[in-house]
C-alpha atoms as one frame of an Amber mdcrd trajectory, in Angstrom:
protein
  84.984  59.368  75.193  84.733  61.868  78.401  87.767  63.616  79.742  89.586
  62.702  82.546  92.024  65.089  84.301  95.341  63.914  86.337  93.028  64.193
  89.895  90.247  61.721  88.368  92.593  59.292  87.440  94.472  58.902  90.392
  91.200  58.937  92.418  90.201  55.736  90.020  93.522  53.940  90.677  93.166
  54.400  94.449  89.311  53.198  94.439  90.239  50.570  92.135  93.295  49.095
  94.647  91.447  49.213  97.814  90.493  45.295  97.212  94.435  44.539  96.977
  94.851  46.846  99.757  92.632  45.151 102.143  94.704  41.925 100.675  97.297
  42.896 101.602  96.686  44.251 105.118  94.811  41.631 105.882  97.935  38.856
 104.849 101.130  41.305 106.776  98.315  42.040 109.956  96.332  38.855 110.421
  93.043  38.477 110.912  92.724  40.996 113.972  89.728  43.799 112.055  90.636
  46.506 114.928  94.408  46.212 113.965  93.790  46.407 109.849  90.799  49.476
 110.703  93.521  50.933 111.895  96.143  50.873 109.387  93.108  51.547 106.765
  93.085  54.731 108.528  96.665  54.825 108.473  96.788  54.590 104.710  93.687
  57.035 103.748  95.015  60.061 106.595  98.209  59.524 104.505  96.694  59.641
 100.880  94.444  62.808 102.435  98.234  64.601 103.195  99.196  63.749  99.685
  95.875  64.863  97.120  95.845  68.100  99.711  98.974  70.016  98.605  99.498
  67.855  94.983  96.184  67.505  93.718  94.255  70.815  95.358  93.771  73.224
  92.283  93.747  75.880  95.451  97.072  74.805  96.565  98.543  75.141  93.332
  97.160  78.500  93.157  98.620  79.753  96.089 101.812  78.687  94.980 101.164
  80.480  92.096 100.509  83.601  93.388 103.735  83.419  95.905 105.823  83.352
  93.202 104.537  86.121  91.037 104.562  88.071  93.992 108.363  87.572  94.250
 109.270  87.596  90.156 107.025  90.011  88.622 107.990  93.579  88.364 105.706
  96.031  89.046 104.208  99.074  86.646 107.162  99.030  84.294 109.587  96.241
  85.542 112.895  95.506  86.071 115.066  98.738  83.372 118.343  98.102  81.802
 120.584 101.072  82.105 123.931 101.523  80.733 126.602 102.018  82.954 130.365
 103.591  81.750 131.823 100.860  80.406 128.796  99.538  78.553 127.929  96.292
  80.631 124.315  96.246  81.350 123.127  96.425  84.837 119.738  95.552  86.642
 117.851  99.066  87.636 114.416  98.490  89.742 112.265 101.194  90.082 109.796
 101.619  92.303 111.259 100.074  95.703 112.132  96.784  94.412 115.857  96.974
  94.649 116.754  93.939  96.152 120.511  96.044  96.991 120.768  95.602 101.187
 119.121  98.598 102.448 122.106  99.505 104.391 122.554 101.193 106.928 119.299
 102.920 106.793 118.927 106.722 107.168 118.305 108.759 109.743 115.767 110.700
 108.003 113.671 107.555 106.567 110.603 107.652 109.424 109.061 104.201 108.279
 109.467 100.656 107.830 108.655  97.675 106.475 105.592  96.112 108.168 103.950
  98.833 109.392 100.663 100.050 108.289 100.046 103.075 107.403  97.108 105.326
 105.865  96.590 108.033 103.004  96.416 111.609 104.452  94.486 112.324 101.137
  92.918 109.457  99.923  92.456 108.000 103.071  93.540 104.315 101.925  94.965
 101.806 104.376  97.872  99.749 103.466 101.371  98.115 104.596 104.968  99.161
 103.484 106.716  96.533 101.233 109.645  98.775 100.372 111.230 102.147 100.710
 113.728 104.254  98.315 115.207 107.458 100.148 114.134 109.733  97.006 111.871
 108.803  94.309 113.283 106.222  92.333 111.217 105.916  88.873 110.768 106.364
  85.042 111.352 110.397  84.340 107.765 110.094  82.403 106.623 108.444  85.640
 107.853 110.877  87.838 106.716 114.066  85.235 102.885 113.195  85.092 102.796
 112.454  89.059 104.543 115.475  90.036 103.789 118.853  88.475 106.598 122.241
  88.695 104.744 123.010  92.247 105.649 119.606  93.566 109.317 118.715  92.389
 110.689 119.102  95.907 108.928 115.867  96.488 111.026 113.151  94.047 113.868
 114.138  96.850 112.091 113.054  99.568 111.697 108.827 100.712 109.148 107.272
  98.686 107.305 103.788 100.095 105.704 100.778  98.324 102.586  99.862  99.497
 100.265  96.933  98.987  96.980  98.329  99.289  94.346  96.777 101.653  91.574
  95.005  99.811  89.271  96.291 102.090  89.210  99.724 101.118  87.925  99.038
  97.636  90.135 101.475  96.070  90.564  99.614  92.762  94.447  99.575  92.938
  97.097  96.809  94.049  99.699  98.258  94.736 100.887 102.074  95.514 104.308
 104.364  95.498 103.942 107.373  97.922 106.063 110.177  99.298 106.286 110.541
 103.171 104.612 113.144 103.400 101.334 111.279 102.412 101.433 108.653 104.384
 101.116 108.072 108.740 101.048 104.920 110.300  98.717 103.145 112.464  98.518
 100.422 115.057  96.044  97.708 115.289  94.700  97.248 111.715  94.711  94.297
 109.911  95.909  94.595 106.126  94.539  92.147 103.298  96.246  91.279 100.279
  96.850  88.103  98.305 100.593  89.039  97.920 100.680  89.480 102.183 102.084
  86.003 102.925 105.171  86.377  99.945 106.314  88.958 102.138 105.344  89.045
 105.844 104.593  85.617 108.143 102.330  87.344 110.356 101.440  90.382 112.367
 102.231  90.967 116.019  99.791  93.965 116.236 102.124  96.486 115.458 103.879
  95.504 112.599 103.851  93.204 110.043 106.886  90.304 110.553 108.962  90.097
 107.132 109.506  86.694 105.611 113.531  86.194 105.843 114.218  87.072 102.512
 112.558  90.742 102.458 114.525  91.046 105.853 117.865  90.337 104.434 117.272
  93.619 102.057 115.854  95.282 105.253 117.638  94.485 107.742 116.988  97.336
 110.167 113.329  97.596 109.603
């Protein structure tokens, strides 16, 4: 007996009650065949609205991806840590604090939205999040920076997502100031981009409310 999926199915039942449809139609609207075209129409624009966001594998993929975007943790997750009195409290690494960002300081020279580029790499990219030193694993933080660069962990670090575009081979990046400038004009694609911005006003990227709420002077 051959499989049928959910879609198939309800694609059957809706072939299979288009005779009581036209019934129907036909006994509440008379005999008038411009007046029931019409509400055929009616009924099939509406059942096109439904099977579009219900029964689209590509829908439910998007929504998919939006919320990964906003559960997963990134490189090593959301840590426990220990505080004095032995309760366990929520430590994100890596920019994802969702703490208000508060006021913010003078000294951080970027925000969220804007896109900026690698000095070194030369990868393009937009700013997701921003910690004002370097706020990672001690592992993390001894393989990427050697004796000669440990002035850098105090300086702001920035999340980036990187732009598909480039090729580069990674998603996502975590970057010191000092590596990064920003530029005006260029488009960034990602497939986490709509979870956190709604669009782009050439400048900037436009935060979706609830990545404004933890930046709220970005």
């Amino acid at each position: 007996m051959p499989y049928i999926n959910v879609a198939a199915a309800l694609q059957i039942c809706a072939l299979l009650s288009a005779l009581p449809a036209q019934y129907f139609i036909s006994q509440w609207y008379g005999t008038d065949s411009a007046q029931r075209i019409q509400i055929t129409e009616r009924i099939i624009a509406s059942w096109s609205s439904f099977t579009k966001p219900y029964l689209s594998l590509d829908a439910w993929a998007d929504r998919l991806k939006l919320w990964l975007a906003k559960s997963r943790n990134w490189y090593y997750g959301e840590k426990k840590t220990v505080s004095g009195n032995n309760e366990a409290e929520p430590h994100s690494y890596f920019a994802e604090s969702t703490h208000v960002h508060s006021p913010k300081p003078d000294y951080i020279q970027f925000s969220v939205g804007q896109v900026i580029v690698h000095k070194r790499f030369g990868y393009s990219g937009v700013i997701i999040g921003w910690d004002v030193k370097a706020n990672a694993p001690g592992e993390w933080l001894q393989h990427k920076y050697p004796p000669v660069k440990q002035d850098l962990k105090g300086t702001p670090h920035y999340r980036i997502l990187i732009n598909e575009a480039n090729g580069f081979g990674k998603s996502t990046a975590y970057i010191p100031e000092e590596e990064i400038t920003v530029i005006m004009g260029l488009e960034v694609h990602h497939p986490d981009m709509k979870a956190y911005f709604s669009g782009y006003d050439g400048s900037k990227y436009i935060m979706q409310p609830w990545l404004k709420k933890i930046y709220p002077h970005d």
